[in-house]
N, CA, C and O of each residue as an XYZ file, in Angstrom:
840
protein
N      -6.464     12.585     18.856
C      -5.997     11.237     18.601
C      -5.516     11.130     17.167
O      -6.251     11.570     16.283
N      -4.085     10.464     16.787
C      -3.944     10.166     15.912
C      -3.808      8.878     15.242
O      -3.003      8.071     15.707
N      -4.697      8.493     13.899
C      -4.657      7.460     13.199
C      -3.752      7.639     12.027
O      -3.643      8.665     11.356
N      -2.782      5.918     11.780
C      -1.720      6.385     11.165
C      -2.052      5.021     10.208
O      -2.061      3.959     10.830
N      -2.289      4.965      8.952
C      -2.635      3.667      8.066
C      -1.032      3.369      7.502
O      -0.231      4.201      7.076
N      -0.861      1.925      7.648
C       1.034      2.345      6.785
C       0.959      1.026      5.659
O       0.698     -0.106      6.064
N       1.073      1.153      5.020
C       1.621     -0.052      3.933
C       2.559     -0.591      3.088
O       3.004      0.437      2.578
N       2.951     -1.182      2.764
C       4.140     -1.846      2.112
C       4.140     -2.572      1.201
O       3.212     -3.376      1.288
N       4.968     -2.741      0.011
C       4.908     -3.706     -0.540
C       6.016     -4.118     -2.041
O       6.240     -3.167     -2.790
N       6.543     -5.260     -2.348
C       7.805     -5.862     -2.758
C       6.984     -6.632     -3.978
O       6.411     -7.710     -3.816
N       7.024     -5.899     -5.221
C       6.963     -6.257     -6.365
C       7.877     -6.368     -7.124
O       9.017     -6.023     -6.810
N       7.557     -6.895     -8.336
C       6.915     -8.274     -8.403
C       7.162     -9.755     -8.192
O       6.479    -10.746     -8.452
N       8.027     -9.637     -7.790
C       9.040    -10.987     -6.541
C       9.221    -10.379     -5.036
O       9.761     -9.322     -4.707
N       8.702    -11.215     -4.355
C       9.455    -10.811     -2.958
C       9.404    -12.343     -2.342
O       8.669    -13.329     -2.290
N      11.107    -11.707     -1.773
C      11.762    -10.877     -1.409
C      12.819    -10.776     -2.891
O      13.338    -11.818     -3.293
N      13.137     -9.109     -3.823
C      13.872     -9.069     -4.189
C      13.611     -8.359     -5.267
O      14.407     -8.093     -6.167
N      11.764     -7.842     -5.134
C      11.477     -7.023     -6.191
C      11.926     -5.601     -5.999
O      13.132     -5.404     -5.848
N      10.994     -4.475     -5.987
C      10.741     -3.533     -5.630
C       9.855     -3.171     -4.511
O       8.628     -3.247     -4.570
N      10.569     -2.752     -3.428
C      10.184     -2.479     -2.338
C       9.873     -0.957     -1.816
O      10.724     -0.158     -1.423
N       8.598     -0.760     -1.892
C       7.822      0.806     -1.870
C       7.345      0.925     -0.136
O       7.846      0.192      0.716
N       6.288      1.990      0.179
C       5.607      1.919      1.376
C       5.245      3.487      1.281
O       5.730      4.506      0.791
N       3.967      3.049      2.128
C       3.275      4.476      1.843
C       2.362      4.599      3.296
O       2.031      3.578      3.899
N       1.992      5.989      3.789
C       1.216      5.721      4.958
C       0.087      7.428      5.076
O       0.457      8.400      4.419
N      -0.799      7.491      5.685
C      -1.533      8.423      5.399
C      -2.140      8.826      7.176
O      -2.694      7.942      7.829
N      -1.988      9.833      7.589
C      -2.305     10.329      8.614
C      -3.984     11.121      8.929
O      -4.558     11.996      8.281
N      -4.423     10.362     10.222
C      -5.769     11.154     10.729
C      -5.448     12.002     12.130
O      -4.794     11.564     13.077
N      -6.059     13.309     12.036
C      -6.100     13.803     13.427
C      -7.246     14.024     13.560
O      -7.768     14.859     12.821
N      -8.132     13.239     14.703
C      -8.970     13.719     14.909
C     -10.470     13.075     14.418
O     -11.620     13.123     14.854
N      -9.780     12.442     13.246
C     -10.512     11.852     12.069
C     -10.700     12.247     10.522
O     -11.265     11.783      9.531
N      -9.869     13.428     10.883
C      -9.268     14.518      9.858
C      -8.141     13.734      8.993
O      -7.202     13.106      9.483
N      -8.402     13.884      7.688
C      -6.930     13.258      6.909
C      -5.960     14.466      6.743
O      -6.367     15.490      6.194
N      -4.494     14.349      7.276
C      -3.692     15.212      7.786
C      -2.554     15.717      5.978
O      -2.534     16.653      5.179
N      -1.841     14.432      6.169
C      -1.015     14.106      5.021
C      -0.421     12.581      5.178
O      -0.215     11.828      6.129
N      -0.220     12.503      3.467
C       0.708     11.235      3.640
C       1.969     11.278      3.144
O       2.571     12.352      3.160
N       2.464     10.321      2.715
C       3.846      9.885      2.037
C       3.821      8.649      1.345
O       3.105      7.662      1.517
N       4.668      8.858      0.584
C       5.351      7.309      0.034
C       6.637      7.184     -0.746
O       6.838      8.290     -1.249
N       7.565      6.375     -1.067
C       8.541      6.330     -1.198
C       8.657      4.680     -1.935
O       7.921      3.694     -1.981
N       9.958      5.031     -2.431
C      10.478      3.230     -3.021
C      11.940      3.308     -1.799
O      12.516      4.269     -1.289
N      12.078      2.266     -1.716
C      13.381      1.919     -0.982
C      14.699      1.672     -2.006
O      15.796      2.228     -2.052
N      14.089      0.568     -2.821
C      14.944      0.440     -4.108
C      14.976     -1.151     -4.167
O      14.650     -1.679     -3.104
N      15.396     -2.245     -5.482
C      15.179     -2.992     -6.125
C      16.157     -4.047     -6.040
O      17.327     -3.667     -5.991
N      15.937     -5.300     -6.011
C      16.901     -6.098     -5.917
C      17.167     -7.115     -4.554
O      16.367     -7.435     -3.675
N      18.359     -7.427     -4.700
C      18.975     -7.628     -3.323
C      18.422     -7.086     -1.970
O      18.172     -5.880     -1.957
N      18.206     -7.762     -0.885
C      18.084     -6.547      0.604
C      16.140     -6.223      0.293
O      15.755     -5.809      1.386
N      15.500     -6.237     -0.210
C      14.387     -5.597     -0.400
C      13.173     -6.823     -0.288
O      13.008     -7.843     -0.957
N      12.696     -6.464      0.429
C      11.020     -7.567      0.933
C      10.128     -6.815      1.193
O      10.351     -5.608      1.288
N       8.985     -7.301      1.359
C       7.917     -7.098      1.942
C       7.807     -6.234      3.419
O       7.152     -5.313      3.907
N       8.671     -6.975      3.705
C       8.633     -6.950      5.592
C       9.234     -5.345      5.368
O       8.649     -4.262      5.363
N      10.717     -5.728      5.183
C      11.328     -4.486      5.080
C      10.442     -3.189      4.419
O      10.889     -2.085      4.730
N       9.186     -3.194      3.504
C       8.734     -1.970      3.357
C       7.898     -1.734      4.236
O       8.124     -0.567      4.554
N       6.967     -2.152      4.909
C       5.794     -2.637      5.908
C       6.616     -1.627      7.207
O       6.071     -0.762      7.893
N       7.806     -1.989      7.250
C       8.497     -1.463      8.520
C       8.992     -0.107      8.258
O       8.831      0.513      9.309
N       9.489      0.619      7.416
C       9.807      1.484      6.605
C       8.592      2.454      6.903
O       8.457      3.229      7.850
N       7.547      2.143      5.592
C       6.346      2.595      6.087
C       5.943      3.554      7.765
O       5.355      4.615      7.969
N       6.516      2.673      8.572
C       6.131      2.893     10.052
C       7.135      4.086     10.458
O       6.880      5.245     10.785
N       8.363      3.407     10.327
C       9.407      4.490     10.638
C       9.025      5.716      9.888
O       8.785      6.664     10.635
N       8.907      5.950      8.664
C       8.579      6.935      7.929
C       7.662      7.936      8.330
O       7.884      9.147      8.323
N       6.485      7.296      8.726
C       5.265      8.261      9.526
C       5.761      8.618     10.498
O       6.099      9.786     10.695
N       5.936      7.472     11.482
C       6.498      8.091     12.994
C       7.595      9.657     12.840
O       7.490     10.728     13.436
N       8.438      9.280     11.971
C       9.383     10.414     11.948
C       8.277     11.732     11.426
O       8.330     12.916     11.759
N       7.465     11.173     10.670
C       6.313     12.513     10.296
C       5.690     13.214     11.801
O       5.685     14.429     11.995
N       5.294     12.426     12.571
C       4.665     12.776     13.365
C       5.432     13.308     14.594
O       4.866     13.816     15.562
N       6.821     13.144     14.474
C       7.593     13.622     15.326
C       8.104     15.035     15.159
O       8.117     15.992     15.933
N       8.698     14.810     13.388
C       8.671     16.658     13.026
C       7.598     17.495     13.360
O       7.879     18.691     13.444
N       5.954     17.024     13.660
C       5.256     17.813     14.207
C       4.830     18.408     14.800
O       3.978     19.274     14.600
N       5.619     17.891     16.188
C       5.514     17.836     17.533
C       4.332     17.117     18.258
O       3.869     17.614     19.284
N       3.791     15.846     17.693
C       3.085     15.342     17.788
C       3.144     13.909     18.807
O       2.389     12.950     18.646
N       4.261     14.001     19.931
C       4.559     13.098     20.308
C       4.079     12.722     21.493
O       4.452     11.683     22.037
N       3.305     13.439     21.947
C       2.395     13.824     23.193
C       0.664     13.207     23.106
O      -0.105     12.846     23.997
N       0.520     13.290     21.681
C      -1.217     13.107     21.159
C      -0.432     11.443     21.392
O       0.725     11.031     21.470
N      -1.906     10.795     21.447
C      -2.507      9.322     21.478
C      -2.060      8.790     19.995
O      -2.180      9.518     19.010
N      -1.627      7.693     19.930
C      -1.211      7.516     18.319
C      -1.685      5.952     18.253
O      -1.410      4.985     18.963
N      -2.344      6.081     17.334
C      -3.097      4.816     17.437
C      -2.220      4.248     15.328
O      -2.426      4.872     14.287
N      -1.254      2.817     15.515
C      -0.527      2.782     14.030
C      -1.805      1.431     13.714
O      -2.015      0.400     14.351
N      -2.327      1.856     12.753
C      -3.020      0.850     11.702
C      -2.578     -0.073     10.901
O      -2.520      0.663      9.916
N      -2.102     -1.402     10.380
C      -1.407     -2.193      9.680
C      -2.457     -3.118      9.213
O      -3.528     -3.326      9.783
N      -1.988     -3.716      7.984
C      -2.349     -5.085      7.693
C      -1.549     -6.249      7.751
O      -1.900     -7.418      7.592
N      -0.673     -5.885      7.946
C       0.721     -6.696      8.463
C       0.387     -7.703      9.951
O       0.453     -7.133     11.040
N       0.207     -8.468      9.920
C       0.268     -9.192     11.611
C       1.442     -9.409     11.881
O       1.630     -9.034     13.039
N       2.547     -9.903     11.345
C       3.666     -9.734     11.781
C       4.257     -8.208     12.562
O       4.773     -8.036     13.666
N       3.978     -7.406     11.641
C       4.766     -5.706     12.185
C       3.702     -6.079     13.437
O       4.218     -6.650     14.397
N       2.424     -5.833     13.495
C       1.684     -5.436     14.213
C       1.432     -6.629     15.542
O       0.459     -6.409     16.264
N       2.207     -7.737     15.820
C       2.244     -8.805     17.034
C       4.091     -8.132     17.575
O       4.504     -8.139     18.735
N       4.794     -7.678     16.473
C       6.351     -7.597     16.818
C       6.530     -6.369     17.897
O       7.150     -6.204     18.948
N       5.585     -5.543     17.004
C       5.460     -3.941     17.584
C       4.491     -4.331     19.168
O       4.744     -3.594     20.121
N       3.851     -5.013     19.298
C       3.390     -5.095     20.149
C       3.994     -6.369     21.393
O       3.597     -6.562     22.542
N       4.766     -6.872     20.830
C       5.901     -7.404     21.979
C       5.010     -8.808     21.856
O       5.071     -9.422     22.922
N       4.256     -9.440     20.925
C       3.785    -10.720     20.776
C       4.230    -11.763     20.592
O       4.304    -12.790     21.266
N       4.710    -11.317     19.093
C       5.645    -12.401     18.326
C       7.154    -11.816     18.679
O       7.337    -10.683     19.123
N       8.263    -12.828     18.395
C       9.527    -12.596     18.895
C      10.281    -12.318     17.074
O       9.790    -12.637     15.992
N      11.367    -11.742     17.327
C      12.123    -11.039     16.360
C      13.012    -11.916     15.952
O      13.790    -12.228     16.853
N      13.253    -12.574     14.677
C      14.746    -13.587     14.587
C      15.390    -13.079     13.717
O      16.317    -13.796     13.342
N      15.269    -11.733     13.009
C      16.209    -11.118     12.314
C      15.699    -11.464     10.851
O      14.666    -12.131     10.795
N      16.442    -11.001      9.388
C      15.670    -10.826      8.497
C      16.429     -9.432      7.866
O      17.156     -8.621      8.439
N      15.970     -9.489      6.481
C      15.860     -8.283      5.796
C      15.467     -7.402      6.513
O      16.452     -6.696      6.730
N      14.321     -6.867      7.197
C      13.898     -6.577      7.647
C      14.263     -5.661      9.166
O      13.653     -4.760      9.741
N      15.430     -6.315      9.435
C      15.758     -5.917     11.515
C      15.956     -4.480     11.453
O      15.240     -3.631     11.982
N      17.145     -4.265     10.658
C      17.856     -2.623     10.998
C      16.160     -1.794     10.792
O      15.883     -1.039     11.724
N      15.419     -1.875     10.013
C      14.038     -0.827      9.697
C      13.036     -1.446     11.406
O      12.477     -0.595     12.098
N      12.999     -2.777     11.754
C      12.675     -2.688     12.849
C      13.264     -2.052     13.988
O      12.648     -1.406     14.837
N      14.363     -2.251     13.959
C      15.184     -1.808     14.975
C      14.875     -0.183     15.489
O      14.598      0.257     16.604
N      15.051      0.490     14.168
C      14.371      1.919     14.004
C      13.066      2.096     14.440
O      12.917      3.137     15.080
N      11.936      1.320     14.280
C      11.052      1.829     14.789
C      10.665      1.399     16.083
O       9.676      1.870     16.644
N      11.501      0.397     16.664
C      11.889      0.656     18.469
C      12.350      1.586     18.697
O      11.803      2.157     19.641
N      13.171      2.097     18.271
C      13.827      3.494     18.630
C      12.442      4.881     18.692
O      11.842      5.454     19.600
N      12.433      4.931     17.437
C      11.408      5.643     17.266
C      10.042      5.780     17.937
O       9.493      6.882     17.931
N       9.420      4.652     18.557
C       7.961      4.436     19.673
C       8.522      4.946     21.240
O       7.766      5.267     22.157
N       9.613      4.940     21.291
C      10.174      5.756     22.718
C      10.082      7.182     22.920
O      10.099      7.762     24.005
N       9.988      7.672     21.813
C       9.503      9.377     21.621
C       8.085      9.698     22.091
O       7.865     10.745     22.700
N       6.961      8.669     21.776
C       5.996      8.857     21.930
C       5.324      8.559     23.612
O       5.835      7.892     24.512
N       4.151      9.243     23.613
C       3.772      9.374     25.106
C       2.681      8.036     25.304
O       2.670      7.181     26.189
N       1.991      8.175     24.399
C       1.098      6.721     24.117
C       1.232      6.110     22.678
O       1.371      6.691     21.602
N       1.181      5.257     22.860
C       1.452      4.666     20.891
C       0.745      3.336     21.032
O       1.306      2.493     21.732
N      -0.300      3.061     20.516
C      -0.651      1.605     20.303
C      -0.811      0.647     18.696
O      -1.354      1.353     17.845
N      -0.606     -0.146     18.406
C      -0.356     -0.914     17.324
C      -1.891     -2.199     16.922
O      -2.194     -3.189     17.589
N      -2.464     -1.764     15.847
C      -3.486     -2.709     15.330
C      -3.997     -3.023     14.468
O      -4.759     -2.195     13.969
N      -3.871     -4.399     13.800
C      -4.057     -4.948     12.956
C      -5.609     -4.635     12.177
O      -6.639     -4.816     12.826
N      -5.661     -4.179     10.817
C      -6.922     -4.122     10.008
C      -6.709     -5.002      8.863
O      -5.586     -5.210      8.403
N      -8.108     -5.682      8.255
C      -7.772     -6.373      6.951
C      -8.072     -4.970      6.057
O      -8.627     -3.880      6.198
N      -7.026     -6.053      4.632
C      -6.632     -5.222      3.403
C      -7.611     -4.248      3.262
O      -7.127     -3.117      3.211
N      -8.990     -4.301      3.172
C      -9.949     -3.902      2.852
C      -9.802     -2.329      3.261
O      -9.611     -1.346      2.545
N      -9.986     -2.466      4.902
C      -9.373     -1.411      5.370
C      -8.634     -0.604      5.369
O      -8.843      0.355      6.112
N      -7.647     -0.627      4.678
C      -6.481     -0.541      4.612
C      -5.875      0.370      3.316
O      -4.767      0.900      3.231
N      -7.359      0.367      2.009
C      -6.755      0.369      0.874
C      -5.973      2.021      0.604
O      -5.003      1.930     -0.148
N      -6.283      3.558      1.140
C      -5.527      4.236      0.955
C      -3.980      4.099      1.308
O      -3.065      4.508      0.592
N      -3.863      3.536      2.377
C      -2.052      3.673      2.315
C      -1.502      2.598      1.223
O      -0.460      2.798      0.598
N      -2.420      1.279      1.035
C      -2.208      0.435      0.110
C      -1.691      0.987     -1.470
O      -0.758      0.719     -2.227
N      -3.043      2.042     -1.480
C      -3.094      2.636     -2.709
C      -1.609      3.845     -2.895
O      -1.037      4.122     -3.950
N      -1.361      4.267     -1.784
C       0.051      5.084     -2.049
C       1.038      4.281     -2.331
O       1.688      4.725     -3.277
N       1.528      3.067     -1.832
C       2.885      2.347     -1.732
C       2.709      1.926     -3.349
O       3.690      1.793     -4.081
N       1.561      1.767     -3.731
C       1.282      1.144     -5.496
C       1.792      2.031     -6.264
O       2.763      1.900     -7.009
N       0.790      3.443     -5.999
C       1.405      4.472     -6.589
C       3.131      4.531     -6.643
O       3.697      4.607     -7.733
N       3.530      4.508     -5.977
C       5.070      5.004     -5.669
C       5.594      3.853     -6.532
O       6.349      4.246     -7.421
N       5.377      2.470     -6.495
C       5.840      1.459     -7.073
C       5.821      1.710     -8.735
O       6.841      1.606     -9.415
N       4.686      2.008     -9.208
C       4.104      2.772    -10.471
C       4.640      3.678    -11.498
O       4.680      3.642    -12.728
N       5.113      4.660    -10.425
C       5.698      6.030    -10.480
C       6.832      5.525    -11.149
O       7.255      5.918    -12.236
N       7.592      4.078    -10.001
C       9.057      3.835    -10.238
C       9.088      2.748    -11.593
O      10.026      2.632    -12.381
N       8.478      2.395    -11.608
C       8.321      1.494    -13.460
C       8.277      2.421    -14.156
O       9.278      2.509    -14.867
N       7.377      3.379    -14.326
C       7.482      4.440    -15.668
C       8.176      5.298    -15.739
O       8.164      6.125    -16.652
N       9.115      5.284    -14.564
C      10.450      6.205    -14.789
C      11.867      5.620    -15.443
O      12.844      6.188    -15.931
N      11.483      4.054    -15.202
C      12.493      3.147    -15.578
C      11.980      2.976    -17.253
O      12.737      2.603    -18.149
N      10.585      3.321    -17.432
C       9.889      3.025    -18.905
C       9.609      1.085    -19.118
O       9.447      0.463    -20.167
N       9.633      0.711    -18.085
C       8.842     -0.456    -17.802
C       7.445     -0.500    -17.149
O       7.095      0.263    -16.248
N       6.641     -1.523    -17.721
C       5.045     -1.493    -16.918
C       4.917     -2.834    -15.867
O       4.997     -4.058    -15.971
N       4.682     -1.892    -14.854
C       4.293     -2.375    -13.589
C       3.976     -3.972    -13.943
O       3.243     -4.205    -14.904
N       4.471     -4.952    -13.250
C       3.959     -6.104    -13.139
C       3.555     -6.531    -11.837
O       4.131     -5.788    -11.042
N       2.951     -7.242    -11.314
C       2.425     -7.704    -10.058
C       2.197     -9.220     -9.693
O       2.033    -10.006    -10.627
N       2.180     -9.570     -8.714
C       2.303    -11.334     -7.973
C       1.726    -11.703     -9.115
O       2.428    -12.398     -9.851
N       0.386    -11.375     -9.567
C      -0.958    -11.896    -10.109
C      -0.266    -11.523    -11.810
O      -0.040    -10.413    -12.291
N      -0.074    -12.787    -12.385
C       0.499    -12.206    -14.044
C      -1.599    -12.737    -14.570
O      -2.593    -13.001    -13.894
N      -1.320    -12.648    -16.047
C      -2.321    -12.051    -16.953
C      -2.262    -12.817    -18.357
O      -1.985    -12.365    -19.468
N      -2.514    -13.762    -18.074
C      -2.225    -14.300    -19.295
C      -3.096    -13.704    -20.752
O      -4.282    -13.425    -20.574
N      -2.493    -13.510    -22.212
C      -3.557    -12.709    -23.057
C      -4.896    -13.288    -23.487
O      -5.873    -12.809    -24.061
N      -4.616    -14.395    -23.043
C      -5.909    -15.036    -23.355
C      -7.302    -14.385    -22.610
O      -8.407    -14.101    -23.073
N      -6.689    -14.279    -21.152
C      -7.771    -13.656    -20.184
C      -7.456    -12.494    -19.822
O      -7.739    -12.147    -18.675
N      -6.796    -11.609    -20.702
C      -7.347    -10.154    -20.553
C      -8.354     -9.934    -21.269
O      -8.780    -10.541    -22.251
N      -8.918     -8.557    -20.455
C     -10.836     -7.846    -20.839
C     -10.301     -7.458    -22.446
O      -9.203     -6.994    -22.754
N     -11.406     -7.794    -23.320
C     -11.892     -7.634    -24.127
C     -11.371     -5.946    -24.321
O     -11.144     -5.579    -23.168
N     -11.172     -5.124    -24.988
C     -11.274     -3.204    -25.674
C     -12.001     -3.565    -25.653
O     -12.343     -4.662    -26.093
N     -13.013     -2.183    -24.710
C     -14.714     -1.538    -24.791
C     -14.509      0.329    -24.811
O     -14.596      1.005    -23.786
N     -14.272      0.821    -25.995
C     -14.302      2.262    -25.993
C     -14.833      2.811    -24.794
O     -15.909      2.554    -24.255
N     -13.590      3.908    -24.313
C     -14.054      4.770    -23.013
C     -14.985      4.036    -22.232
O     -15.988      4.590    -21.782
N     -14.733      2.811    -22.027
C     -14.904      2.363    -20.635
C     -13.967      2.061    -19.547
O     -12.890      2.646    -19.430
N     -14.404      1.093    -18.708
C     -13.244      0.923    -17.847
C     -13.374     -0.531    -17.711
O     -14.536     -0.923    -17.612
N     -12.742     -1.143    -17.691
C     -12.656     -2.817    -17.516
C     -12.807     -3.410    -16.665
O     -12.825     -4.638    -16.750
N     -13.018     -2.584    -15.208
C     -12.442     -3.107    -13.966
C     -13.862     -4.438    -14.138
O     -13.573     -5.608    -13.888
N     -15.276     -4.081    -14.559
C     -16.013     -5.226    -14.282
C     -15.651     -6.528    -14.705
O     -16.400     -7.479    -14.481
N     -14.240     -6.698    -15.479
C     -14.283     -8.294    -16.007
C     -13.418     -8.215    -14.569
O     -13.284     -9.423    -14.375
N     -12.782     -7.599    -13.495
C     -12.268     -8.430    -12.371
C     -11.073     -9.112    -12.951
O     -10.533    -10.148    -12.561
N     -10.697     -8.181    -14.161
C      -9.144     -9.598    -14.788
C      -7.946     -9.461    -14.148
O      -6.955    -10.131    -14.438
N      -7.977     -8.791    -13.459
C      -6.583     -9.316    -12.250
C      -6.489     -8.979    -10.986
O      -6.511     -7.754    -10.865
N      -6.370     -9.683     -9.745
C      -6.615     -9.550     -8.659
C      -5.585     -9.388     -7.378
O      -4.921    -10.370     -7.049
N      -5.516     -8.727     -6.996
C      -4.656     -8.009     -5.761
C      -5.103     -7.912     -4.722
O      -5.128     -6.706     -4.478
N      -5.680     -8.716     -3.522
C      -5.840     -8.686     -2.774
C      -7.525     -7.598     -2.452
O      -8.648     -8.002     -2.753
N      -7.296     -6.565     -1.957
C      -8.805     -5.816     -2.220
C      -8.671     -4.617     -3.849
O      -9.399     -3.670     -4.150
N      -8.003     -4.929     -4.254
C      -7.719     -4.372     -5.760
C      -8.117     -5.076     -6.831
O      -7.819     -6.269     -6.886
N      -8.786     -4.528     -7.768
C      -8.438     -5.353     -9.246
C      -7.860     -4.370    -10.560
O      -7.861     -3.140    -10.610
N      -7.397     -5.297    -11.541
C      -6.453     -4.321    -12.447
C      -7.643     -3.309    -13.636
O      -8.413     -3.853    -14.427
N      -7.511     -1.947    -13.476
C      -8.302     -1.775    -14.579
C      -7.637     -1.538    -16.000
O      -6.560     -0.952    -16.116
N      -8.222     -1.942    -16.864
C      -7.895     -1.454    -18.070
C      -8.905     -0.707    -18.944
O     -10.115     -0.530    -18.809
N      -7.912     -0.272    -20.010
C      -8.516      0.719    -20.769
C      -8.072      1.261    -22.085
O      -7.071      1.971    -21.978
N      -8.629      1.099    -23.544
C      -8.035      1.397    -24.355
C      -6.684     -0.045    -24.400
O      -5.499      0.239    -24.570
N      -7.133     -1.433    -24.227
C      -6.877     -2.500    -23.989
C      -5.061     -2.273    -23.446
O      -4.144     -2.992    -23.842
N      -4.915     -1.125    -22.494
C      -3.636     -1.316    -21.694
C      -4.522     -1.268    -20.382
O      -5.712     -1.002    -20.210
N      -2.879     -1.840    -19.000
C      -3.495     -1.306    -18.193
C      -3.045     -0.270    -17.655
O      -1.932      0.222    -17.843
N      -4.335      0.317    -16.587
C      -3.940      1.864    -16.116
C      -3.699      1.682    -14.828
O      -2.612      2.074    -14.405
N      -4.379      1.228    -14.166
C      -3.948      1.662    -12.461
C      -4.788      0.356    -11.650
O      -5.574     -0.223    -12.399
N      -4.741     -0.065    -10.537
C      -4.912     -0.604     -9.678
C      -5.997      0.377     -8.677
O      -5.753      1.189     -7.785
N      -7.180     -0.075     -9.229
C      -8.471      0.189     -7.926
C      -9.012     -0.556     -6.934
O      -8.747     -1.752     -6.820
N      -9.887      0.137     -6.061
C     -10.203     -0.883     -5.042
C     -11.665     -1.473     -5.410
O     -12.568     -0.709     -5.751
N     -11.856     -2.923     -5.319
C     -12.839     -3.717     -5.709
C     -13.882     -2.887     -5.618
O     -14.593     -2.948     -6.621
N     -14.407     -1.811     -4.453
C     -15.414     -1.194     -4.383
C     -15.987     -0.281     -5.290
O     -17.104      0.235     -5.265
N     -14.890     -0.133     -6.243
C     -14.959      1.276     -7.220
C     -15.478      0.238     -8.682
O     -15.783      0.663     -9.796
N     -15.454     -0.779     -8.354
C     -15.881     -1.853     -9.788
C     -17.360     -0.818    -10.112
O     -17.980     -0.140     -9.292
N     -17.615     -0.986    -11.521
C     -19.160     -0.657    -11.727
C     -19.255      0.470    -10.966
O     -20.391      0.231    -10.558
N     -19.038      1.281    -10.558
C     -19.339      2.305    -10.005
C     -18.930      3.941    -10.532
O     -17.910      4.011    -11.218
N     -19.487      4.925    -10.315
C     -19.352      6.227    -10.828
C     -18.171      6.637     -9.819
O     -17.897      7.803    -10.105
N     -17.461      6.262     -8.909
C     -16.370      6.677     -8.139
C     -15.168      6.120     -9.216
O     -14.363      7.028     -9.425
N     -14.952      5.310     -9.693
C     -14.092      5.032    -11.044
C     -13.729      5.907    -11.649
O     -14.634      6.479    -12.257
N     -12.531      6.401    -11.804
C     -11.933      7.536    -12.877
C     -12.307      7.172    -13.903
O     -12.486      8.060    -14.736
N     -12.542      6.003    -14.241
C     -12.803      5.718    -15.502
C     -14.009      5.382    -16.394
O     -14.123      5.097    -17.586
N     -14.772      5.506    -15.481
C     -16.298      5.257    -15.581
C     -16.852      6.598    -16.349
O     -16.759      7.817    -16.209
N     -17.633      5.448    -17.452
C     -18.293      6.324    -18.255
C     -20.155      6.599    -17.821
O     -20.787      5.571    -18.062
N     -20.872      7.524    -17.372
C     -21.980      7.278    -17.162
C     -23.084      6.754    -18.250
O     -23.013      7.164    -19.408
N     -23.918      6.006    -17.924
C     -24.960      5.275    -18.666
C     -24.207      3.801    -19.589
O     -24.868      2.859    -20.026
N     -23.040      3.924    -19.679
C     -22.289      2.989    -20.730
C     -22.880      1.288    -20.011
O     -23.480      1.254    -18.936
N     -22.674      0.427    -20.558
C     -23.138     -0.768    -19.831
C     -21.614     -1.824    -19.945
O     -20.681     -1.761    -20.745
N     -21.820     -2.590    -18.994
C     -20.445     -3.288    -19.010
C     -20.639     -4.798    -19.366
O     -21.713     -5.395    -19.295
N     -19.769     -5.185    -19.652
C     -20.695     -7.048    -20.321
C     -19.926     -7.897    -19.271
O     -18.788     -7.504    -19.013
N     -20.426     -9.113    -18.566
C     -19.934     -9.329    -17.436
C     -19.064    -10.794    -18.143
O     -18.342    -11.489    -17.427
């Protein structure tokens, strides 16, 4: 059986930011490989449209594999992709159609394919790739990542030498918060990694001030 996590997402305006998507494959329960990609910026670029992308993207993974025969079970946090794909909700077109359109095309290859909705929580490795990729594409441009959630300086964390900031919780993304460090920020973790030794950035024994 294969589990397929896909995510998307259109920073820091959508529809019209930067539109990424990322998705990560299980066989078995086994993590296989993933991907991620930017679509590109501007005009034409949403949410929806990466969310769908995302999908097409794996599917075509799983097709170069010859994998079209195994049980494919697609994971989303999307309820939209995941009521459309499942013939729930009806289609009225959008940024979005031609990347749907594709992945109708694309679910006809397969022998079983079913579609189901998880919250963010669930969700956070493919989450965490489409960020990455978004990330990747700011510091290649030599701009820093901005996100829905701005930061005013008043309420950014305090500099605490070689720690990690994530415990002040100073900016929030859904099951993410922003960490900082060396009073920039570095990356986008998942709430669970707050206070914790799974933190890249976590110093052991250090104490954090809440």
């Amino acid at each position: 059986m294969l589990a397929v996590y896909i995510d998307g997402l259109c920073e820091p305006v959508n529809p019209g930011g930067v539109a990424c998507w990322g998705f990560w494959v299980y066989r078995d329960g086994v993590k296989q490989f993933g991907g991620k990609g930017v679509i590109g910026e501007g005009a034409g670029m949403s949410n929806n449209l990466a969310e769908y992308t995302a999908l097409c993207k794996a599917l075509k993974e799983l097709i170069n594999h010859g994998w079209q025969n195994e049980e494919v079970i697609i994971r989303s946090d999307s309820k939209l992709l995941v009521n459309q794909m499942n013939g729930w909700w009806q289609v009225h077109g959008g940024l979005y159609y031609p990347a749907y359109a594709e992945a109708v095309r694309l679910v006809q290859f397969f022998r079983k394919i079913s579609f189901v909705w998880i919250p963010r929580e669930l969700n956070e490795e493919a989450d965490a790739l489409s960020r990455q990729a978004y990330e990747d594409y700011c510091r290649a441009k030599g701009v820093e990542p901005k996100y829905h959630t701005s930061l005013s300086r008043e309420n950014r964390p305090v500099e605490r030498k070689g720690t990690c900031m994530t415990c002040k919780w100073a900016v929030f993304s859904g099951p993410h918060i922003g960490c900082w460090r060396d009073g920039r920020f570095q990356r986008w973790l998942p709430k669970r990694f707050a206070m914790n030794s799974k933190c890249p950035h976590y110093t052991e024994g250090e104490k954090f001030d809440r």
